[in-house]
C-alpha positions in Angstrom: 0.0 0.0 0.0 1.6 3.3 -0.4 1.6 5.9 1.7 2.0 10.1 1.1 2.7 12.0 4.5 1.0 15.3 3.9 3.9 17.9 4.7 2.8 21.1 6.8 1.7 24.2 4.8 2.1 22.3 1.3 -0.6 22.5 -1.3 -2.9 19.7 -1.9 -1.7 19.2 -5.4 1.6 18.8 -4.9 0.5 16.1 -2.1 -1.5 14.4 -4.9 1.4 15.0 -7.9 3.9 13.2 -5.4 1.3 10.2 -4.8 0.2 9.6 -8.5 3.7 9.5 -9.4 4.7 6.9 -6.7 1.2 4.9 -8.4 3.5 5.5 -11.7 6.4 4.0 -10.5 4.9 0.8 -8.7 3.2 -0.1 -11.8 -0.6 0.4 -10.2 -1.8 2.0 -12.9 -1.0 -0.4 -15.6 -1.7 -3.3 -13.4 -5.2 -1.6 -12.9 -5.8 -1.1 -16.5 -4.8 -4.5 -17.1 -7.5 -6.1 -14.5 -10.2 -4.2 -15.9 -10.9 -6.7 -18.6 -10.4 -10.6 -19.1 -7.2 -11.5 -20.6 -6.9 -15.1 -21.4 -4.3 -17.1 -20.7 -2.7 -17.3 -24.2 -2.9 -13.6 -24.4 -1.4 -13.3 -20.9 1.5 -15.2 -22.0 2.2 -13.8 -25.0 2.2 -10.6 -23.0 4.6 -11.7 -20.3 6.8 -13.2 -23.4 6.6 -9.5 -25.0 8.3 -8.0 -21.4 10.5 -9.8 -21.1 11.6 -9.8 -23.9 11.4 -6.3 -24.0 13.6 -6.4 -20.5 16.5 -8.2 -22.0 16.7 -6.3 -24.9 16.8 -2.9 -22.8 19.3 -4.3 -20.4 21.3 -5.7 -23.3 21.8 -2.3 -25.0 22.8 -0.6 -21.4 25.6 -3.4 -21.5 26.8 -2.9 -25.2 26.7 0.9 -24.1 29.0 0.1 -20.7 31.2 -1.4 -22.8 31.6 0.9 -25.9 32.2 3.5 -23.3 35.1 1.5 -21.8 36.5 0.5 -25.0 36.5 4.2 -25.7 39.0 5.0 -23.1 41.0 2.5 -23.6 41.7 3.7 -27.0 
């Protein structure tokens, strides 16, 4: 569950701003989008194929970039 301590004398918005991005970041939102209609199973894996898929590409290029930059100065 998360949580948003209201600070003294700040505005309500900025309570809310800092709460909806914290739903961003734990993934509420999608995962609420995602429950609000049946999904079946085959579609649910291919999804879960998609991402991670996704995951090992993104994580692949931050490796081929660590290493480019260390090539670099070596050179």
């Amino acid at each position: 569950m998360i949580r948003v301590a209201v600070h003294t004398s700040e505005p309500l918005e900025k309570t809310l701003k800092r709460f909806k991005r914290l739903c961003e970041r734990e993934g509420i939102r999608k995962a609420l989008k995602r429950k609000s209609y049946y999904e079946k199973p085959s579609e649910r894996r291919r999804r879960e194929y998609r991402e991670r898929l996704r995951s090992v590409r993104k994580a692949e290029k931050a490796r081929q970039k660590r290493l480019d930059k260390l090539r670099s100065r070596k050179s």
